[in-house]
NUTORTI-679968 format. One line per field, with one value per residue (C-alpha): residue number from 1; x, y, z. Coordinates in Angstrom, 3 decimals. Layout:
<atoms>
i = [NUM|...]
xx = [X|...]
yy = [Y|...]
zz = [Z|...]
</atoms>
This chain:
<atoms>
i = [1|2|3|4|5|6|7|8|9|10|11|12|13|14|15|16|17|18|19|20|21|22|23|24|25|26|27|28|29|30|31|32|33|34|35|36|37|38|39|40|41|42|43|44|45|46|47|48|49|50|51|52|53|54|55|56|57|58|59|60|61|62|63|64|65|66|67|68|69|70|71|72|73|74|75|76|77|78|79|80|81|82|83|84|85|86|87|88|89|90|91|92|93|94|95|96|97|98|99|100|101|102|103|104|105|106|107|108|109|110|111|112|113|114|115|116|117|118|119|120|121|122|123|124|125|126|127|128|129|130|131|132|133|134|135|136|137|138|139|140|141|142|143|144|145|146|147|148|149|150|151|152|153|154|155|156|157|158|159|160|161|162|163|164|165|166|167|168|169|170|171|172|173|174|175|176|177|178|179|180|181|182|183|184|185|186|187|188|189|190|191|192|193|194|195|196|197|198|199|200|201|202|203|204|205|206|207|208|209|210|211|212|213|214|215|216|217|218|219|220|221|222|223|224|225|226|227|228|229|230|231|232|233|234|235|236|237|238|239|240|241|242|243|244|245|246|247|248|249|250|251|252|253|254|255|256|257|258|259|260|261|262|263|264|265|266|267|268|269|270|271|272|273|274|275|276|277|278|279|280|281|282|283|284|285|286|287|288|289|290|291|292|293|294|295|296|297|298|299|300|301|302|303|304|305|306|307|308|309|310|311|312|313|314|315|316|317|318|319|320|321|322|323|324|325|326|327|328|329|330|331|332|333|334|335|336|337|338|339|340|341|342|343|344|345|346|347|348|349|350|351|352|353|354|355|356|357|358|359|360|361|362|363|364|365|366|367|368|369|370|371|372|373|374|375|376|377|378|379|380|381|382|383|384|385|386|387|388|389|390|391|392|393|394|395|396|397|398|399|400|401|402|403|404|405|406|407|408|409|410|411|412|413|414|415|416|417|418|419|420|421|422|423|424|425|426|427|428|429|430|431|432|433|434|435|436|437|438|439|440|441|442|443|444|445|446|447|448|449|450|451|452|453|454|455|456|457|458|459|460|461|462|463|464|465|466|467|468|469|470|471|472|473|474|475|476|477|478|479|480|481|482|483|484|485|486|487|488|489|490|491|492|493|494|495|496|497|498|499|500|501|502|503|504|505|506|507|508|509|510|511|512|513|514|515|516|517|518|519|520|521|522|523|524|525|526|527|528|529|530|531|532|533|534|535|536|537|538|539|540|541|542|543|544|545|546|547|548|549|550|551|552|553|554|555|556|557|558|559|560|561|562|563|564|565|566|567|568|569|570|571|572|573|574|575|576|577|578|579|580|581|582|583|584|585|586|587|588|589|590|591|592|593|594|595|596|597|598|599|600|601|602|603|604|605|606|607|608|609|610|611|612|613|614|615|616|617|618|619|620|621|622|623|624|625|626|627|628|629|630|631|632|633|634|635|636|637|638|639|640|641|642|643|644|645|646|647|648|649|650|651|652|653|654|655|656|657|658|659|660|661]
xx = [0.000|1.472|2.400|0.005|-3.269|-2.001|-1.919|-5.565|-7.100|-5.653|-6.991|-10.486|-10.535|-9.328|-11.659|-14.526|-14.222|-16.116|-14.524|-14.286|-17.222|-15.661|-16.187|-19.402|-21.475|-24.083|-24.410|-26.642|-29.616|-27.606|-24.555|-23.308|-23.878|-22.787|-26.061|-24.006|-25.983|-22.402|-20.933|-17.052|-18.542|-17.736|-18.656|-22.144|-21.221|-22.390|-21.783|-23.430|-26.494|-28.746|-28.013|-29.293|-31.857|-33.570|-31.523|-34.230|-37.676|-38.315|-42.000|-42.234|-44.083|-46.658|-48.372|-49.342|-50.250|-52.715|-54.156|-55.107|-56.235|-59.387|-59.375|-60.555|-57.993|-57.567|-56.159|-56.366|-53.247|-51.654|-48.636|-47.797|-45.544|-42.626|-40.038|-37.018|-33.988|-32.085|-28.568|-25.899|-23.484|-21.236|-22.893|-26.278|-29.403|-31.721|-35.045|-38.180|-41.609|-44.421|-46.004|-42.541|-41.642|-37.979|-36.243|-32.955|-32.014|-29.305|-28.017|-27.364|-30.773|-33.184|-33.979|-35.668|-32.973|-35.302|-38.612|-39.233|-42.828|-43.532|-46.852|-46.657|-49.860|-52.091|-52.085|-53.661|-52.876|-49.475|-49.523|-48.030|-50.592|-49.393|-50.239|-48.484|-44.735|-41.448|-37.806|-35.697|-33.414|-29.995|-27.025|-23.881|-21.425|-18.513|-16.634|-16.334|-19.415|-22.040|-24.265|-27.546|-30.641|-32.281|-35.970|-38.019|-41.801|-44.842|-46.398|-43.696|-40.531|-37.369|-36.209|-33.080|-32.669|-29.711|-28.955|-27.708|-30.675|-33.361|-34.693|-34.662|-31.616|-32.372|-29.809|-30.980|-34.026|-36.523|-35.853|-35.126|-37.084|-36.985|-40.468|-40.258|-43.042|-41.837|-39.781|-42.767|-44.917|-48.382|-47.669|-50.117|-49.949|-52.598|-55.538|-58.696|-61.361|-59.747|-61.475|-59.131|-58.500|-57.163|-54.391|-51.381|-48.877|-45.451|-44.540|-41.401|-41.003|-37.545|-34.177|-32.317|-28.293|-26.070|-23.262|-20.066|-22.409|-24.940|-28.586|-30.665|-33.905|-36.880|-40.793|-43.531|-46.255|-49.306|-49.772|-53.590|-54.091|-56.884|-55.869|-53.680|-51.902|-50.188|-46.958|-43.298|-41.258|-37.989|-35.479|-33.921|-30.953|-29.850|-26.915|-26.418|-25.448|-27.996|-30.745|-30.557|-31.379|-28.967|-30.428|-32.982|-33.022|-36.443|-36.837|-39.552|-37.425|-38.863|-38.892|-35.847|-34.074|-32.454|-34.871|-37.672|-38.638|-39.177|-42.827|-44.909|-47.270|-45.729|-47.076|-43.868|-45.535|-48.171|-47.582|-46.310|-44.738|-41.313|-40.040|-37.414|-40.231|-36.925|-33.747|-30.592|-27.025|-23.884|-20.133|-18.402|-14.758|-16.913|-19.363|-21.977|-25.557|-27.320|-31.276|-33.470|-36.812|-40.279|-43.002|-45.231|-48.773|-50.729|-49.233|-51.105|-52.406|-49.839|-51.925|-52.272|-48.076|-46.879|-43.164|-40.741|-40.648|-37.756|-36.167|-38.933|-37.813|-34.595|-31.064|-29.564|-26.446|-25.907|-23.376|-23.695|-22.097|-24.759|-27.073|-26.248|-26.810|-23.556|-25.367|-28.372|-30.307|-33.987|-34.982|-38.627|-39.570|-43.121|-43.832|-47.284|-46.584|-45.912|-42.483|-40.596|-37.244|-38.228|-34.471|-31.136|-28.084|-25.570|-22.309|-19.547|-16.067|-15.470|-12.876|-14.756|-12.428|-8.893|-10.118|-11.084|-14.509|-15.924|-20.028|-23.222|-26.150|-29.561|-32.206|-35.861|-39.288|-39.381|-36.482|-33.645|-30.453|-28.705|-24.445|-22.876|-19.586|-20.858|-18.564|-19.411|-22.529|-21.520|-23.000|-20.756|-22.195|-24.312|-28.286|-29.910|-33.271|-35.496|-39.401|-42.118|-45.668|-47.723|-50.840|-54.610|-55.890|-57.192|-55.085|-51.985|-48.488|-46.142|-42.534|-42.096|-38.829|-37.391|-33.792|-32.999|-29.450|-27.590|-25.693|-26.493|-29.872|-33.265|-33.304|-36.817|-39.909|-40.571|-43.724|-46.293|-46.702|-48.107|-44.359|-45.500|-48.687|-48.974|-47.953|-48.235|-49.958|-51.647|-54.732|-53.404|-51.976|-54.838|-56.836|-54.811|-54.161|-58.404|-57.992|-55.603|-57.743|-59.929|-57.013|-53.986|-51.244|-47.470|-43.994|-42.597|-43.488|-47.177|-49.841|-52.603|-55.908|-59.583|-62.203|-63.667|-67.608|-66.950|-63.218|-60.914|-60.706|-57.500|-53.666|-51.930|-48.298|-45.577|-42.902|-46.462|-46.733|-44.440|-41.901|-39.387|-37.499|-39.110|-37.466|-35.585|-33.336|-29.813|-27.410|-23.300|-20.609|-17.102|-14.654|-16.194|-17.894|-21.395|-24.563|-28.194|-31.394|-34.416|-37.547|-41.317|-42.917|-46.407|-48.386|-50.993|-54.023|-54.704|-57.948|-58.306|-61.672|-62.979|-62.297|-65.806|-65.207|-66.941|-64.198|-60.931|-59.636|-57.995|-58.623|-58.610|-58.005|-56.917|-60.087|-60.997|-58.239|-60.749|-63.867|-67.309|-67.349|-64.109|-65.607|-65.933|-69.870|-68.176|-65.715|-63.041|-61.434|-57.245|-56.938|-56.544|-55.008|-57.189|-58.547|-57.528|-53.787|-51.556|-51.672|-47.987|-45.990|-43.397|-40.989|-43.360|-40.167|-36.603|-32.936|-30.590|-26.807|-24.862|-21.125|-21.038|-17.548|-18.815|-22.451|-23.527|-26.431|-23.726|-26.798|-30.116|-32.908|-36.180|-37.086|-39.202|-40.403|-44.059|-47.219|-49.510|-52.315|-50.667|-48.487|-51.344|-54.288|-56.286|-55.333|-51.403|-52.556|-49.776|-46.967|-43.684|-43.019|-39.468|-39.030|-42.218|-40.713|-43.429|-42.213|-39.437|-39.651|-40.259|-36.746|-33.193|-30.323|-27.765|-24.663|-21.625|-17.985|-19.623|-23.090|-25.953|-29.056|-32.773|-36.341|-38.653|-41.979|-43.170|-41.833|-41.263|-43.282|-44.226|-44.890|-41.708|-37.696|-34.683|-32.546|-28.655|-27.248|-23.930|-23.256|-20.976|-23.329|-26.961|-26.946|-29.070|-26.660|-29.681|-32.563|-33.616|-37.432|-38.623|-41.354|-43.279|-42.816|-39.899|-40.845|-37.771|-34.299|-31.956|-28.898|-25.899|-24.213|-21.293|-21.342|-19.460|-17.384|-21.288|-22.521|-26.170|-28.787|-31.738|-35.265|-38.538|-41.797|-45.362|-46.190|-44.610|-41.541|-37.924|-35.918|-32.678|-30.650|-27.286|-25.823|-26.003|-22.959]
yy = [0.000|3.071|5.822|8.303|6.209|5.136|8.631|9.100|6.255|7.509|10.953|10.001|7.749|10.042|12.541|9.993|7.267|5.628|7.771|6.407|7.073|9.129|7.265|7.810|9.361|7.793|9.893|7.553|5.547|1.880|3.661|3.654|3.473|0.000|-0.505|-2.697|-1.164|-1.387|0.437|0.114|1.852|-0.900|1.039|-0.872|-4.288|-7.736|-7.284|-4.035|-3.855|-4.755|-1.463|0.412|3.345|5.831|9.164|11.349|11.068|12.755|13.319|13.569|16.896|14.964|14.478|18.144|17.977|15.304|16.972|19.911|19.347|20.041|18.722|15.496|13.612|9.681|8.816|10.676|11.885|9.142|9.252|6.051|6.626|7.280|4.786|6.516|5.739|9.160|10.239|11.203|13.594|16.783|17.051|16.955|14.273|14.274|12.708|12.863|12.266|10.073|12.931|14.514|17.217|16.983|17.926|18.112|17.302|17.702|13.803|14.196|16.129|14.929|18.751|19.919|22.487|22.842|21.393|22.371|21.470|21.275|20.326|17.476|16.081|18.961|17.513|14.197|10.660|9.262|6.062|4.149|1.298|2.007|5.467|8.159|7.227|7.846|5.673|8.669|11.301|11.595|13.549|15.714|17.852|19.452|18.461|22.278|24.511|23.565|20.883|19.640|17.146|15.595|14.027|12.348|13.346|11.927|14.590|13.703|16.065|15.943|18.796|20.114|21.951|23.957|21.068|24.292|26.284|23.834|26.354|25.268|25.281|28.010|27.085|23.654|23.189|25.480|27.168|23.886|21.423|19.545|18.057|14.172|13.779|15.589|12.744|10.063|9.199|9.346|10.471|13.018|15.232|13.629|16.122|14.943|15.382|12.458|9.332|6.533|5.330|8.359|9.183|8.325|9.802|9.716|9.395|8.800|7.094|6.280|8.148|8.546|7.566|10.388|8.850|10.891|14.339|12.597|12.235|9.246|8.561|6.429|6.312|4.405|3.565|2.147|-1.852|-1.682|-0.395|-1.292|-0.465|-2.379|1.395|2.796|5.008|3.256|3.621|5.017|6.312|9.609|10.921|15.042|16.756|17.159|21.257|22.325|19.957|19.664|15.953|14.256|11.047|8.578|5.201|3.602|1.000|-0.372|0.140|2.141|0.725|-0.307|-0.101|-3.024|-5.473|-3.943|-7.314|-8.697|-7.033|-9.074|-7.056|-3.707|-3.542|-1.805|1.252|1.155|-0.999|0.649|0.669|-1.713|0.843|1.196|1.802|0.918|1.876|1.845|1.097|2.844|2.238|5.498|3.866|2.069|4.606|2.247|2.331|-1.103|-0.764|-3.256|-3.281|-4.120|-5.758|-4.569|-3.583|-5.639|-7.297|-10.591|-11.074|-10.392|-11.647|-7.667|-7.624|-11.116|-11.551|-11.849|-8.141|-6.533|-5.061|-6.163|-7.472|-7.157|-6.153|-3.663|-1.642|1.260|4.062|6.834|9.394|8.572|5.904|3.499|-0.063|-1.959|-5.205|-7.024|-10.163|-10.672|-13.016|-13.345|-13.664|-12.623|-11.816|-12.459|-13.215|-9.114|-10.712|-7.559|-6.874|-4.892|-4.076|-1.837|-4.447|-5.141|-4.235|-6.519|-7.685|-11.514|-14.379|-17.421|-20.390|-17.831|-15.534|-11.655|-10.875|-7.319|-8.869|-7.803|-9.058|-9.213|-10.457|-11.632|-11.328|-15.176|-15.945|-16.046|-14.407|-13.686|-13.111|-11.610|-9.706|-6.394|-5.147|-7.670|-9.204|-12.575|-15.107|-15.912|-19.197|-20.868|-19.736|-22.069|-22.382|-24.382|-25.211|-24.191|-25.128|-23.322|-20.844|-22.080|-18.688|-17.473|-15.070|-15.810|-17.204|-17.663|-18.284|-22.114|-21.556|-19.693|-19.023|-21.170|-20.039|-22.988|-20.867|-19.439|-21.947|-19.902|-18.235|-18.895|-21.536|-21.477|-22.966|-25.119|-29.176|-31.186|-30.886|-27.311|-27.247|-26.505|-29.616|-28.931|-32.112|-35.008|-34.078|-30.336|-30.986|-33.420|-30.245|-28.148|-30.777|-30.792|-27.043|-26.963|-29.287|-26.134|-24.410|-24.769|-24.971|-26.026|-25.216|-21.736|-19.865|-22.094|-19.282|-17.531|-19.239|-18.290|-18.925|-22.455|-22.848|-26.442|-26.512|-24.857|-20.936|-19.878|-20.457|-20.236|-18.103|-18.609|-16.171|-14.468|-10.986|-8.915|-11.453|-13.090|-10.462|-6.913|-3.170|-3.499|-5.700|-6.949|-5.807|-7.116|-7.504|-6.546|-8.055|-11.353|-11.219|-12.335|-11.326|-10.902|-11.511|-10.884|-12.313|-13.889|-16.808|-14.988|-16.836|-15.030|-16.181|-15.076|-15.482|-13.434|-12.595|-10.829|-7.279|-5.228|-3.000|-0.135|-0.237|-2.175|-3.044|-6.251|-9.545|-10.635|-8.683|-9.537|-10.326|-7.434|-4.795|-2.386|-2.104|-4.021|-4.120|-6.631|-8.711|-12.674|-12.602|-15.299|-13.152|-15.740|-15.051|-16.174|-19.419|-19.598|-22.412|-24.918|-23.270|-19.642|-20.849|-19.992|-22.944|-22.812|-24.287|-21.669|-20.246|-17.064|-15.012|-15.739|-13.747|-15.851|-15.406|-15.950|-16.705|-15.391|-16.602|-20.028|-19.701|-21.355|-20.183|-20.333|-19.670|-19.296|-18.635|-17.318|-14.006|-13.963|-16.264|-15.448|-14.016|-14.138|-14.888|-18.027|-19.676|-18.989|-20.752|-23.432|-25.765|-25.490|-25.942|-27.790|-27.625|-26.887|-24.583|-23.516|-20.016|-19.482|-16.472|-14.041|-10.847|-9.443|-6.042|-4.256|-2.627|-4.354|-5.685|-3.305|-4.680|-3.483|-4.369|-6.440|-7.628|-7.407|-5.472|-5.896|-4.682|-6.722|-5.990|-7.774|-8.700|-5.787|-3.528|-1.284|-3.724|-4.223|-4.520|-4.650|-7.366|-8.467|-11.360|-12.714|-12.427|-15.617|-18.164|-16.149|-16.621|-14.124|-11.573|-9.794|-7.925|-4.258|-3.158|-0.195|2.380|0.727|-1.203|-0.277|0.472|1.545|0.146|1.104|2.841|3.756|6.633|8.742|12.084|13.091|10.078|8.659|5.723|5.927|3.717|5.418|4.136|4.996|3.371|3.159|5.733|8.035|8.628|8.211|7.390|7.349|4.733|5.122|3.732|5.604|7.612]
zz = [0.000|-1.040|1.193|-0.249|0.439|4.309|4.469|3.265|5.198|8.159|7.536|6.953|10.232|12.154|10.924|10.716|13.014|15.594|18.471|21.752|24.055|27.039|30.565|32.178|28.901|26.946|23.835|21.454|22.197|22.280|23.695|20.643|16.925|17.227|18.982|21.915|25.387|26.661|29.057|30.684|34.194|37.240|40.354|40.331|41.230|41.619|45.756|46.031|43.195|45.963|47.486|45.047|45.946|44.038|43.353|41.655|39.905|36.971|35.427|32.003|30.993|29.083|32.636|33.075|29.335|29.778|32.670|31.033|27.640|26.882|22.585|22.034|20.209|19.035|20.666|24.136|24.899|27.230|29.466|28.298|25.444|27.987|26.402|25.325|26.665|27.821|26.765|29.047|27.138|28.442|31.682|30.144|29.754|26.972|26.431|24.265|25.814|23.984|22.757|21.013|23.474|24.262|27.625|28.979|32.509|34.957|35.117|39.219|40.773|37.970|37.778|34.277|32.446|29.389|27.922|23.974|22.463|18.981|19.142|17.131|17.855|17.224|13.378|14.542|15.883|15.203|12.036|14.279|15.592|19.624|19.937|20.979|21.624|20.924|21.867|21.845|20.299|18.881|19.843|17.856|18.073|16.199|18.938|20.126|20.299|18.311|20.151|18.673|19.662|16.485|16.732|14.392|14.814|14.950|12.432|10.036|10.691|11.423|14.013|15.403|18.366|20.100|23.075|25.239|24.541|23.885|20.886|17.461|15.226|12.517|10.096|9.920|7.150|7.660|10.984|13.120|11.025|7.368|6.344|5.858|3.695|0.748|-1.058|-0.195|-3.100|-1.797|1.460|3.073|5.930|8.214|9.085|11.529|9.261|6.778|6.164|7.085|3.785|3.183|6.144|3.885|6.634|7.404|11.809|13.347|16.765|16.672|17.430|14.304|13.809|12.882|11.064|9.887|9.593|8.179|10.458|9.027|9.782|9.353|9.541|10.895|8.511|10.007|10.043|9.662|5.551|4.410|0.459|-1.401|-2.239|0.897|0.880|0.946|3.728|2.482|4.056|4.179|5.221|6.009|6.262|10.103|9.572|7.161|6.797|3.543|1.901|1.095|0.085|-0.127|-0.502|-2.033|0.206|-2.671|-5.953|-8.324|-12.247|-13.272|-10.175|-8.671|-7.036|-8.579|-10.756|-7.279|-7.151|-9.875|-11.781|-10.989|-7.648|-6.971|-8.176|-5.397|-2.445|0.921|3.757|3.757|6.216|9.412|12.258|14.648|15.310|12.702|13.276|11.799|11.575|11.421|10.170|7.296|6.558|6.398|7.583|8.622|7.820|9.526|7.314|8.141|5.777|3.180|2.855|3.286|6.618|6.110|2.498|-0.142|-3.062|-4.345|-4.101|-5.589|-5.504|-2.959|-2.529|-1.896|0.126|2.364|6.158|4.932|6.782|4.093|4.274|2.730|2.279|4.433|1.957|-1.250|-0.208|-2.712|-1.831|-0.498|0.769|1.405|2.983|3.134|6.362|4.959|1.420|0.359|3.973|5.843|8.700|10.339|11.097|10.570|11.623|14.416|15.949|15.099|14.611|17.153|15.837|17.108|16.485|16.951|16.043|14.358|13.720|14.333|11.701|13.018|12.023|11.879|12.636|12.813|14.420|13.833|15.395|14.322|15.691|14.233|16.877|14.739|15.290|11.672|12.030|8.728|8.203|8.199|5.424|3.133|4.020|4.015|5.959|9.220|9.485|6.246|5.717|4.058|1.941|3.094|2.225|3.935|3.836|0.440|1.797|0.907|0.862|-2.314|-4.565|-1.949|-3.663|-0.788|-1.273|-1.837|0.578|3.673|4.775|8.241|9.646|10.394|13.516|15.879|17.100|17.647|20.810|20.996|20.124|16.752|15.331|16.735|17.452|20.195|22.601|22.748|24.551|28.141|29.997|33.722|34.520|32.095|32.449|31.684|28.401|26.967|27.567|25.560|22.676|22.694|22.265|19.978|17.551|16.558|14.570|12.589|13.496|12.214|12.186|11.521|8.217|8.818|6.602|7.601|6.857|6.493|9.190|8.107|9.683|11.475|10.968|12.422|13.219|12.394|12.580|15.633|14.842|17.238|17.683|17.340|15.281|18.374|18.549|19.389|19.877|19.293|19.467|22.844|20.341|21.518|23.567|22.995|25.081|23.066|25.240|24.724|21.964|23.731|22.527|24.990|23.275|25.454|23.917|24.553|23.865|22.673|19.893|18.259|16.478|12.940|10.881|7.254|6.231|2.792|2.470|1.964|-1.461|1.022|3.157|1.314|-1.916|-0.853|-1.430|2.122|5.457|9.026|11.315|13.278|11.888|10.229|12.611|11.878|8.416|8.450|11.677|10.766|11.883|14.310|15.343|16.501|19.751|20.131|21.702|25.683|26.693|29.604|32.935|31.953|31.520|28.819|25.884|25.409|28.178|30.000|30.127|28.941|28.172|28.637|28.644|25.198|25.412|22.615|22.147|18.869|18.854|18.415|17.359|19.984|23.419|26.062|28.385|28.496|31.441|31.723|32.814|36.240|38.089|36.516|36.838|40.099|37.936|36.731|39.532|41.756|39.463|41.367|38.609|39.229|43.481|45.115|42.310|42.614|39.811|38.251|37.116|34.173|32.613|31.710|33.562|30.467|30.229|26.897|27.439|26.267|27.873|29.954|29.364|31.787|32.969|35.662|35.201|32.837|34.228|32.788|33.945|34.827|35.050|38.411|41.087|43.092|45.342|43.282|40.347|38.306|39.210|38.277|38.145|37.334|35.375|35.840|32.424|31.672|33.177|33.934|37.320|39.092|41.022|42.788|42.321|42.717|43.398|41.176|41.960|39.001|36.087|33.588|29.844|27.995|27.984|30.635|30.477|32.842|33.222|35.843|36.987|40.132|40.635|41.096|38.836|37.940|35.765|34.432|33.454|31.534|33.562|32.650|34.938|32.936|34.910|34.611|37.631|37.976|40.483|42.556|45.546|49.247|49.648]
</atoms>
């Protein structure tokens, strides 16, 4: 290699690369952009985790909001959407509320420094199918004296505000904020008085990644379309000084674009949605962007979209600088299942068989953990195509095949059979095998089905359609090379019915999704298992850890020791039960120097906890009782010599933890 281009390399890594993260900060919303919920911090030990106490309580401004509004709105304003997970950066903490206001606190009293509002929900409810929420914010700076906060909103902007002043950024966009509708082909701003079929809107309720002075960000296109024409998801990406766009990258390919003879028929030109509702990953040395993509329109009838559609529930990685297409795998051809990849990557470096391998992982709402070299795109380990049973539904053509990775194994149960029903005692399990006779049921990648009068009601889906894993995603470990999957073992129950031409123009729609005129007249219920009991046997959720040096679950235990409801039903009377699982937070994994920390969501006195994992062999290192029950992921942070770990609850509060002096 010639002088000349060490020279250059050097240059642009040192202008470009993946800096270190001081000690103590927390500047992006998985720590990093390699999306690892790491943290180096050790004060917070296995020995003294049990002494942790409640520092401050911070209540998000959305409370007062709530309070006082007099507008009816759809939904009502809820203090629910409290899920972000606050950075730590220069002193400062950041967060965004559920309804998009953003604040910044001081990281050691909890006291509020600013609060700005852009009233994001005065233009109507947010696309996505939750409500009103939002995971976060992003952080940058020019490493001297210009400092900005970046939010995607739920009224389809991207803003920028001053992070000393909390008022907007005028040079970027148009004063503070750059409309994300514009490059959307029929996207509309959403308005009240619009009949549903006709909110084609653009929300955001994820941070975006800022990668080498670039901010990229997603959308969140609503699951429940009842046309067959919806607007793509693509992405778009800013310049972080300006706000002007940069790029975007058609996440549906337009004609003659590649993967565009993947949509049969054209329906390239009209189908929607294949978007990045979650969080994105970046490597800064690279320049690369990692894109984890959701399904199409329709979720569960694709016979208006033949093809294998991509770049539907694909991982794709593009360049940060144009956009342009460096890599790709789809996980799900011709999907209809919702099984969308519903996570950012975990970056990670690992040795596989003495060779050094720059990795990234991705897991699956279908339980599947996918390892490639994330400069390539090559498969660590081999993925294989495999078949999969054909779909009875009329108009449907599912994919003959599937890919199966052959490494790492599913971190959770995949598919249905008879070993998978509840099995507490005999006479427990015959019940549920009766039960289990009124639908269908299979392994994974099993269809969706019609209601059948006499036969059976619908196909049980397990993962179900929220995993798996869902958006807490994975956390990594890059001294070892480990990887944490938290997941449940939720089936669900789908049923397709006709679409009414009043109300849809597809064939077939999801039972239930569009009001009465979609309602089997039947209206079948999902299946509980015997006695009120789940018809899956435990555990109900459960913590996955990977050596992703070998491909192989170096441990695996469930998370909680379950429900009231359940260990305490009169048909389990006099059982010694193990651990059921169950109580798994919707937040990720904490990963630190000495433990790994994850919120549960019973168990303690005020309904949820925290708890540490020893993070070689998952034994439990102790447990910590919360004020409620955690919703977002936590994160750890110092100030003061002082090591902290903060957390979103339901109750719309964020606490923050420390030990007594």
């Amino acid at each position: 290699m010639s002088k000349i281009l060490t020279a250059a390399i050097f240059a642009v890594l040192t202008l470009y690369g993946q800096a270190p993260v001081p000690a103590g900060e927390w500047p992006s919303y998985g720590a990093t952009n390699h999306s690892q919920k790491y943290s180096s911090l050790d004060r917070i030990t296995a020995a003294n985790f049990k002494d942790l106490k409640v520092a401050w309580t911070w209540k998000s401004p959305d409370l007062e909001l709530v309070a006082s509004d007099t507008v009816k709105r759809r939904p009502p304003l809820t203090p629910y959407g409290l899920k972000a997970t606050p950075l730590v950066v220069k002193g400062m903490m950041y967060i965004s509320t559920g309804l998009h206001q953003i604040a910044a606190l001081d990281p050691v009293t909890g006291a509020t420094k600013w609060v700005y509002n852009p009233k994001a929900y005065e233009e109507g409810m947010q696309a996505d199918v939750m409500g009103w929420l939002s995971r976060g914010v992003a952080y940058w700076s020019d490493g001297k004296d210009d400092e900005r906060i970046f939010l995607g909103t739920l009224d389809g902007y991207i803003l920028c505000i001053d992070a000393k002043t909390g008022k907007p950024a005028l040079s970027f966009g148009d004063h503070g904020r750059t409309d994300l509708n514009t490059p959307i082909p029929r996207a509309t701003r959403n308005t009240l008085h619009l009949p549903m079929g006709e909110t084609h809107y653009v929300s955001v309720d994820s941070p975006p990644v800022i990668v080498r002075d670039t901010v990229i960000v997603g959308s969140s296109m609503s699951d429940r379309t009842p046309t067959k024409e919806w607007p793509p998801g693509y992405v778009e990406a800013f310049d972080v000084r300006t706000g002007k766009l940069k790029w975007v990258f058609h996440t549906v390919p337009q004609d003659g674009e590649f993967g565009a003879d993947t949509w049969k028929d054209h329906s390239n030109r009209y189908s929607g949605n294949v978007n990045v509702w979650s969080m994105m990953s970046g490597d800064d040395d690279l320049g690369m962007v990692y894109l984890p993509l959701t399904t199409p329109n329709s979720d569960y009838w694709g016979g208006a979209r033949k093809g294998n559609g991509l770049f539907a529930e694909s991982i794709v990685a593009v360049d940060v600088e144009t956009g342009k297409r460096l890599w790709h795998f789809q996980a799900v051809h011709h999907g209809i299942w919702d099984y969308d990849f519903p996570a950012a990557p975990t970056l990670l470096d690992i040795t596989v068989g003495g060779r050094k391998v720059k990795a990234l992982a991705q897991v699956s709402k279908q339980g599947f953990t996918y390892v490639f070299d994330r400069v390539t795109g090559k498969p660590v380990w081999p993925i294989v195509e495999r078949p999969v049973p054909p779909s009875s539904v009329p108009g449907e053509e599912t994919a003959p095949t599937q890919p199966f990775p052959t490494k790492p194994p599913p971190f959770d149960r995949q598919g249905v059979t008879a070993n998978d029903i509840i099995d507490f005692t005999p006479e427990l399990h015959q019940q549920g095998l009766d039960i289990l006779k009124n639908y269908r049921y299979g392994p994974l990648f099993t269809p969706q089905s019609l209601y059948e009068r006499g036969g059976t009601r619908g196909t049980i889906q397990l993962p179900g359609t929220t995993g798996g894993a869902n958006w807490s995603g994975s956390g990594g470990d890059p001294e070892t090379g480990f990887l944490y999957v938290p997941s449940k073992t939720s089936p669900t129950m789908m049923v397709l019915t006709p679409g009414k031409p009043s109300f849809s123009n597809l064939g077939y729609v999801r039972n239930g999704s569009f009001g009465p005129e979609s309602v089997h007249p039947d209206n079948p219920e999902p299946p509980l298992g015997p006695n009120g009991l789940p018809l899956i046997k435990p555990p109900y959720s459960r913590m996955t850890a990977y050596n992703l040096n070998t491909g192989e679950i170096a441990w695996q235990v469930p998370t909680g020791n379950g429900s009231s409801a359940i260990r305490n039903n009169p048909a389990l009377k006099g059982l010694d039960l193990p651990p059921l699982g169950g109580q798994g937070g919707q937040g990720g994994p904490l990963i630190t120097k000495t433990m790994l920390v994850y919120g549960l969501t019973g168990g303690g006195s005020g309904g949820g906890q925290l708890i540490a994992y020893d993070k070689k062999t998952g034994a439990t290192l102790g447990t910590v009782a919360l004020p409620g029950s955690p919703l977002g992921s936590p994160m750890t942070y110092m100030m003061g010599g002082k090591q902290y770990i903060a957390v979103t609850l339901q109750s719309g509060q964020l606490i923050a933890l420390s030990l007594p002096d």
